[in-house]
Structure formats: structure tokens, C-alpha cells
C-alpha positions in Angstrom: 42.4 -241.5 75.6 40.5 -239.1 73.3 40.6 -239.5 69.8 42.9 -237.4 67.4 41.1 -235.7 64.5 43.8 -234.1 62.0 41.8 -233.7 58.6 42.4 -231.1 56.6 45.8 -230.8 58.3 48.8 -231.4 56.1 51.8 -232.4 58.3 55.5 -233.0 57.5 57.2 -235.9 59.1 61.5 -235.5 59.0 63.1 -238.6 58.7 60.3 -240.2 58.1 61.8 -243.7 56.9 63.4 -244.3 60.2 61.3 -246.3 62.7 60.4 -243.6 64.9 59.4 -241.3 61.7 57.7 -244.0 60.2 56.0 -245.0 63.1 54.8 -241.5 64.0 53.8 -240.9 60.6 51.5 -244.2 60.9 49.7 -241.9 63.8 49.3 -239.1 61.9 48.1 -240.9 58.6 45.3 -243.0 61.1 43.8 -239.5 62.7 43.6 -238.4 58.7 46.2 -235.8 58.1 48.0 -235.5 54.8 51.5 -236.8 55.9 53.9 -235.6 53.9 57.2 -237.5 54.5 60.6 -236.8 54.0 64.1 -238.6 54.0 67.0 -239.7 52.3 65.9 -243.2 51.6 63.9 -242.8 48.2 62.6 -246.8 48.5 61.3 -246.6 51.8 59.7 -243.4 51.5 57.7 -244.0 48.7 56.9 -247.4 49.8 56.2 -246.3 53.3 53.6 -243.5 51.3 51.8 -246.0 49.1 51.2 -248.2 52.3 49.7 -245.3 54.8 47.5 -243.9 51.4 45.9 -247.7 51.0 45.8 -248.3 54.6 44.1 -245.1 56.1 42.7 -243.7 53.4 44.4 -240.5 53.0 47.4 -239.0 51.0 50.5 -239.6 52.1 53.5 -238.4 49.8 57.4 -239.1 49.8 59.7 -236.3 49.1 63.2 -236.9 49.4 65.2 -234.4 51.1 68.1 -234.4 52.7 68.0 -231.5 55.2 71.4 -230.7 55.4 70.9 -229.2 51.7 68.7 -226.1 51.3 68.6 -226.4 47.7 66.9 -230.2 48.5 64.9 -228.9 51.0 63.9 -225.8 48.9 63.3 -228.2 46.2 60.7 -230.2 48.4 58.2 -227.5 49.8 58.1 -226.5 46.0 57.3 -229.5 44.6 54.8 -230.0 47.9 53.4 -227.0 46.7 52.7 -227.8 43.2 50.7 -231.0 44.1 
């Protein structure tokens, strides 16, 4: 299988706490994006973050967000933005 090579990329992973999002986010961290994750759960997010930035060697950032809320999910891609 031929290697994915996603630096420079920033990519946003929804519901990224859950083991799926989490898991996929792993896979995205490991080909070098900037995975930016976002959830409900504030604890595993940032945790989750921390763990794929020391493992991989990239930045990986927690935003919680619940997307049923604009004004969360608004409040987000700005704060996204300003980093």
C-alpha cells in the first residue's frame, strides 16, 4: 500500500473522541497533517491532542464543538483561525 503524505494539510476530524474519530485521527496525524479534532468530550479531546502531537510529531488541537450548535461550531473555525 503506498504511503500517505498529508503535510501541510490541516484536516478536521468530527467526533474525534469516539473510537472511530480517534482512530482515524491517529491516521491522519502519522501521514503528518495538522489534525484538528473536534467533540463534545473536552478530556478526551485534549488528551487525545497532546498524545498524537508527542507521538507523530505534528500539531494536533482539540476544539470542542458540539455540531448541533452553530454558535459552537462558529466559535471553533474562529478560534482555529486565530492559532
Amino acid at each position: 500500500m503506498k504511503a500517505i503524505n498529508l503535510k501541510n494539510k490541516v484536516i478536521v476530524v468530527v467526533g474525534g473522541t469516539g473510537d472511530i474519530g480517534s482512530k482515524i485521527a491517529e491516521i491522519l496525524a502519522e501521514a503528518g497533517s495538522e489534525t484538528v479534532i473536534t467533540d463534545i468530550n473536552h478530556e478526551k479531546g485534549d488528551s487525545l491532542a497532546q498524545d498524537l502531537t508527542q507521538r507523530f510529531k505534528t500539531t494536533s488541537a482539540f476544539y470542542k464543538c458540539d455540531l448541533r450548535s452553530r454558535k459552537e461550531v462558529k466559535n471553533a473555525v474562529n478560534e482555529r483561525r486565530k492559532n
